[in-house]
N, C-alpha and C positions, 0 to 999 in steps of 0.2 A: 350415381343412381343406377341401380339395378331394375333391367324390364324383363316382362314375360309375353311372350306372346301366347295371345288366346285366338285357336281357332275352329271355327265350326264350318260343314259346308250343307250344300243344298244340291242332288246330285238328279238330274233329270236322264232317265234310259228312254230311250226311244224303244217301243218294243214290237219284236215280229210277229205282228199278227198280220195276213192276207187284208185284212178291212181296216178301216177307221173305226174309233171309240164310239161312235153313238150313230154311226150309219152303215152302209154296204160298198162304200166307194174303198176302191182301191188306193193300201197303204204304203206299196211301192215306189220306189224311190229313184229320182233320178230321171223324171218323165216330161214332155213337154207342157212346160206351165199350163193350168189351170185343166187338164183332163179329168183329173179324179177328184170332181167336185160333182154337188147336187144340193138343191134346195137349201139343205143342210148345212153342207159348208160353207153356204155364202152367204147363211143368215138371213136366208126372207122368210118373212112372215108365214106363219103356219103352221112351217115344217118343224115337227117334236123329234126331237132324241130316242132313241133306243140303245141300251148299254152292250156292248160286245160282251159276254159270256166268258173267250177266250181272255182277254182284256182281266177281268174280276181276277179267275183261277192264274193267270200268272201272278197278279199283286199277292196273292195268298203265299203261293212257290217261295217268292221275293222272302216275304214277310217270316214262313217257316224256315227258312233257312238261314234267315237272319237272328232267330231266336226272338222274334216275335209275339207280343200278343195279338191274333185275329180278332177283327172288331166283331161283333155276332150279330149288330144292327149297324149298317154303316149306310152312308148318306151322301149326297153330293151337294153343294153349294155352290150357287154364280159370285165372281170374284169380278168386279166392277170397274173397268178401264175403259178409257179411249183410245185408241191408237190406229190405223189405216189399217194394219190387218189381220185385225179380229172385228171380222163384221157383223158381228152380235152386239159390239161394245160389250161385252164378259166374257168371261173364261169359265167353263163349268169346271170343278174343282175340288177341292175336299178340304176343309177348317175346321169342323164340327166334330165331325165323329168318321176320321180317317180309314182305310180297310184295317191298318196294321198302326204298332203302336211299342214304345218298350223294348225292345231290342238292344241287341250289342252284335258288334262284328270284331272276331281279335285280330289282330294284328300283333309283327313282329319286327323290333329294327333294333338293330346293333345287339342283336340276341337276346332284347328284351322281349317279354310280352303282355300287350296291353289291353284291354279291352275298349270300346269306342262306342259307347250311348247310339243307339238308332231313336231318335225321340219318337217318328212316323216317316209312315211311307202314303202318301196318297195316290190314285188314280186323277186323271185329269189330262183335259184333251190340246195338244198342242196349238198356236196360232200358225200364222201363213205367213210369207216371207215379201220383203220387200228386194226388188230387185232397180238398184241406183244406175243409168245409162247416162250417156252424156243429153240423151233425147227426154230424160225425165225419168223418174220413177214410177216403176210399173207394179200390180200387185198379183204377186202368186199366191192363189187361195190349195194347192194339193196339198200340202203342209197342215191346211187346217182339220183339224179332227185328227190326225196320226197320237194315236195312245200312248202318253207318258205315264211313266210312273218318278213321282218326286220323294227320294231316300234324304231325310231331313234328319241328321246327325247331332250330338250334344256338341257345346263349347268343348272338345276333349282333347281335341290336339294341341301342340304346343310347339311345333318346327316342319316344317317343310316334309324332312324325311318321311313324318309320321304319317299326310296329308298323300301321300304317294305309296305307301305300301297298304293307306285304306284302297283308297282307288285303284291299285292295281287287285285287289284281293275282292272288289265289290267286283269289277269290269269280270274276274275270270267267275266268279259266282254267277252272275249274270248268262255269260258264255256256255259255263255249264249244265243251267238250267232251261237254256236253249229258248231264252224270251226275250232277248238282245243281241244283234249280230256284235258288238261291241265295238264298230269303228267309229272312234272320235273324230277323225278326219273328214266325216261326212254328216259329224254332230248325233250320234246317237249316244253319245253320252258328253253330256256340258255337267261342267261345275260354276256353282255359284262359290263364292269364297268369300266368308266373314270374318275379318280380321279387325283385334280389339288387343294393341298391350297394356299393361298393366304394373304395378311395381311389384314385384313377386308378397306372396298372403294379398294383394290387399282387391278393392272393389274390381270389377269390372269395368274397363274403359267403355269408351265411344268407339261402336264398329264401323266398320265402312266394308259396302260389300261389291267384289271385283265379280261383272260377271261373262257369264257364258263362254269358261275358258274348256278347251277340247284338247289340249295337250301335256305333259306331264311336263316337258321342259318347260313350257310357259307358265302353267301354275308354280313349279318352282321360283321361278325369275321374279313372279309376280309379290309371290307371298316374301321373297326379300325384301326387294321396291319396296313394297305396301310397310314393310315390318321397317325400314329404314325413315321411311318416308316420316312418319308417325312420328317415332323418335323422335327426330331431328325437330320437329313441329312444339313437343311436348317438354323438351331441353330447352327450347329456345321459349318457353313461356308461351305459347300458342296456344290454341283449341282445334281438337276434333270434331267436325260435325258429321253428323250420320248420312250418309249419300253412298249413292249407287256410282262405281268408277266403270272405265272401259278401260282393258290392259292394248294398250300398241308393242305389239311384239316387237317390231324392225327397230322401234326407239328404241324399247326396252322400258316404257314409264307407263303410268297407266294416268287419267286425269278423272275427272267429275264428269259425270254427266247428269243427273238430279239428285236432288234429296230424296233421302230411303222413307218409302212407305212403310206403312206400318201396320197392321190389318183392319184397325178400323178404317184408313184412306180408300181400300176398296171396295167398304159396303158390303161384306159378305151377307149374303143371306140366302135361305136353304134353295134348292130347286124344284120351283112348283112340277116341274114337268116329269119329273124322276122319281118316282119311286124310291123308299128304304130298300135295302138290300139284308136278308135275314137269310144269316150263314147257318145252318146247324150242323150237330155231331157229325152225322155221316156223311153228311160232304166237305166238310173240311178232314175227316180220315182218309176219304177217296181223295184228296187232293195232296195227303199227307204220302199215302201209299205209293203213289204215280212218282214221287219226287226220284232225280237219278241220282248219282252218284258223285260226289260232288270234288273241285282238286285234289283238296287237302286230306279228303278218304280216301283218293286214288293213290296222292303222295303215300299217306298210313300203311296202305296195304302192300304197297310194289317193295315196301322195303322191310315189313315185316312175312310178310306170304311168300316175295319170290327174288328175297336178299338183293335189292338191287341197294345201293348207296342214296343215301339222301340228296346227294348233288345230282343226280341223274337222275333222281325222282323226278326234282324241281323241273328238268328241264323236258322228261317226256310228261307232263303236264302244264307245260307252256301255255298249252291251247288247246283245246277240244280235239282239232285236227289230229294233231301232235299224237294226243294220249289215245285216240280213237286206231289211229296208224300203229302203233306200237301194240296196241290189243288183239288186233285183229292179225297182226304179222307171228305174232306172239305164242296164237292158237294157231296158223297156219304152219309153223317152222317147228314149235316144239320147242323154241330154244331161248324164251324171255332173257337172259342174259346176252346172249349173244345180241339179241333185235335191241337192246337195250345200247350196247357196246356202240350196234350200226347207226341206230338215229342219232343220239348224243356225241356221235363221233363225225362220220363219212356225211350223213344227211344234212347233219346241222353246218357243217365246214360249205356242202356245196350247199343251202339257201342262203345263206350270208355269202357268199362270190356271187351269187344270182341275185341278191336284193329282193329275196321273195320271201315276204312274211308267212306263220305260221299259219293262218286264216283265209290265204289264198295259195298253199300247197296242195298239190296231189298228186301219187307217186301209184305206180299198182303194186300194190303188196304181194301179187301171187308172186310174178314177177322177182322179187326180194328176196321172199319165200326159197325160193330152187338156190339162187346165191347162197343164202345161208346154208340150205343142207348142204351144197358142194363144198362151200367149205371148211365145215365141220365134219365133213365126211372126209376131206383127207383129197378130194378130187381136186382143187384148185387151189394156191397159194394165197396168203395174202396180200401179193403186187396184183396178183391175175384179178383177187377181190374187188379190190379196190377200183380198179380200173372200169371193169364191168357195172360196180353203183354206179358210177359217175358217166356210164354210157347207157344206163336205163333211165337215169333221171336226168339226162339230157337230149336223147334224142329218142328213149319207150322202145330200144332196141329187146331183142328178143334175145335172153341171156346165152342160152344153149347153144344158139346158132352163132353167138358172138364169139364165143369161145373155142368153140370151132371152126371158126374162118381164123380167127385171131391166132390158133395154137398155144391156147392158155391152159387147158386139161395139162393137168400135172403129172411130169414125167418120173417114174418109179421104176422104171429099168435100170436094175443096179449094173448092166452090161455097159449101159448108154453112159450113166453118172462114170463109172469106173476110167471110161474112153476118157472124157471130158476131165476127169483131174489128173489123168496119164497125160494128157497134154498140155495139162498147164504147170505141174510140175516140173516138164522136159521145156516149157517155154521161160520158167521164174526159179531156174537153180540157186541164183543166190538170195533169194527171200528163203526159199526150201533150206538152204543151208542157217540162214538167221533163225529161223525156228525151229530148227534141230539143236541150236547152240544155245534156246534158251529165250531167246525175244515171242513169247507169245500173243504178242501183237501183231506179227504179222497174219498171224492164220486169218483173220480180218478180210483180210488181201487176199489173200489167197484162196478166199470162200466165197468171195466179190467175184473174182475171176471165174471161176468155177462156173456159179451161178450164171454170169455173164455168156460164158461159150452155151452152156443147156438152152437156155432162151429163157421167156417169159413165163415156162410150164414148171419151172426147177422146182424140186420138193426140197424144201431147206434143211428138212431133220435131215433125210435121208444123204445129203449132200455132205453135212457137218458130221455126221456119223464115219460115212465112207474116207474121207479126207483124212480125218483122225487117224484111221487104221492105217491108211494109207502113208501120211506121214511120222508116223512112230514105229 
């Protein structure tokens, strides 16, 4: 028997705004439990909601860039649970009548390209965190109220790979529209994962949905598990029941934790306290206009505009940083190929020896800048080059001075070079006689040498030019 796996996910962005969704408390991260609360987030009696502004026009950003249709009356709904912490017992939310709706995000694997349903994206305010002690469980309400927004995808994937080049291509969308710092590691972006197989044509299975996974290799792991797990159940004449799993990464297995609600279990119904929300023309154009420049237009243009290679496209759009660094170095040097060469080359070799991701770099480009003109200019070698990146983005030395303590300025004295292979011919007569006889391999050697006695300042052409004459 032949199976398919069906998947869809549910992808929650934590997003950068300064405040919370429906109050003025700080949505800063990272703070000594419960400081950035009030009235509001803790659920007493009284205190009403007010919608963050910023909050709205990024779901719009979100939703245009996703090929989106914007809702033109959109609405909030409380979403009905109990749990320690969310002290409202609801979740204000979106079911009815969402910001965004309709969409697709492409995506591309194994050189194919697919398109990927966005069914909706809602606005809706995060809960608070429980934190487990050996002393008891204690409740962090700063969590409550920070602004999500929930990217709710068709059934459209159908393997792992697919499920990871969305989510890497949603995360750098996000990033570059500068309303999600994008670190999973700190939960600004959880996937839910609904997985359902099936006999290839035929119905839709029974899903089960894995949640609040924050890493690419776990969602991979998980979505096997889960795809094996199923099988093996559905072979052996079993049943799937619909339930919510928790993945244990260290096992490597995920298990049941309850039966999957379904939207009538949590009672939606509209939000007395909220206001519709009525989008017209001129603000969703002004919201349309403001939008920036997004990877895969940066990728578009760096290789049609300013001929770089598609594989160095990919990689000076990594990350905002990345591509930000590369722009600005770009217009300061003059020489996009070249800044292109240096990032994808000398920068990227030293953040990966340093263990320094692309989102927490920074380099001074003026800095860069003077390297490059030296040496495109003819003034510095490229050992001298090199060495100098990796002593600015090591220790933010000062280039100029470096190379002049160091005696890296490149030596062009054809008196000096001339000395230097006068004396290394009178020290390597029998190599000198080998490549007079015909072995041109050795000049290799004998350019090494060379180079070696000048020092670290040697101008190569001029070195390999003089020698030539010198030895024929």
């Amino acid at each position: 028997m032949k199976w398919e796996t069906v998947l869809g996910l549910e992808v929650h962005a934590e997003l950068s705004t300064k405040s919370k969704i429906f109050c003025g408390c700080s949505a800063a991260f990272g703070s000594e439990p419960n400081t950035h609360v009030c009235p509001g987030c803790c659920g007493m009696p009284g205190a009403l909601p007010v919608l963050n502004r910023a909050v709205l026009e990024y779901a719009m950003k979100l939703g245009i860039a996703l090929n989106c249709e914007i809702t033109r009356l959109s609405k909030f709904d409380r979403k009905n649970y109990f749990y320690p912490d969310l002290p409202n017992a609801y979740q204000i939310s979106q079911l009815y009548a969402p910001i965004c709706r309709n969409g697709y995000l492409e995506i591309e694997t194994e050189g194919k390209k697919k398109k990927i349903g966005i069914r909706q994206i809602h606005m809706e305010e995060d809960a608070g965190k429980l934190v487990h002690t050996t002393g008891g469980t204690f409740m962090d309400f700063n969590r409550c109220g920070i602004p999500l927004l929930e990217i709710v995808s068709q059934p459209d994937f159908r393997n792992a790979a697919e499920v990871i080049a969305y989510l890497e291509k949603l995360r750098e969308t996000l990033l570059y529209l500068e309303i999600c710092d994008g670190k999973m590691q700190e939960g600004s972006i959880r996937a839910d994962i609904n997985l359902s197989i099936r006999q290839f044509g035929g119905e839709l299975g029974v899903r089960t949905e894995t949640k609040n996974m924050n890493s690419f290799k776990a969602i991979t792991r998980a979505i096997e598990y889960e795809t094996e797990r199923q099988m093996e159940i559905l072979e052996d004449g079993g049943q799937i029941f619909q339930e919510t799993r928790r993945w244990d990464d260290e096992k490597g297995i995920s298990y049941g934790m309850r039966s999957k609600e379904d939207a009538q279990d949590y009672r939606y119904f509209p939000d007395p306290d909220l206001p519709p929300i009525s989008i017209d023309d001129a603000w969703l154009e002004t919201v349309k206009a403001a939008l920036p420049e997004l990877a895969h237009q940066k990728r578009e243009r760096y290789v049609r505009d300013l001929g770089i290679t598609e594989s160095a496209a990919i990689v000076l759009t990594v990350h905002k940083n990345i591509s930000n660094l590369f722009e600005t170095l770009s217009q300061k040097s003059g020489q996009p190929l070249e800044t292109a060469n240096l990032i994808t080359g000398e920068i990227m070799r030293l953040m990966n020896n340093a263990n320094i991701l692309p989102e927490n770099f920074s380099i001074d480009a003026a800095k860069l800048s003077v390297l490059i003109t030296l040496v495109t200019g003819g003034k510095i070698n490229r050992s001298a080059y090199k060495e100098t990146i990796e002593a600015v983005f090591t220790n933010n030395i000062d280039p100029e001075s470096y190379i002049a303590e160091k005696g890296l300025m490149m030596v062009s004295d054809d008196n000096a070079v001339i000395e230097a292979i006068q004396a290394v011919i009178a020290e390597n007569q029998s190599s000198v006689a080998d490549y007079r006889a015909g072995k041109e391999k050795v000049f290799g050697f004998l350019m090494g040498m060379v180079m070696k006695k000048i020092g670290k300042g040697a101008n190569p052409e001029l070195v390999k030019i003089k020698l030539e004459e010198m030895l024929n």
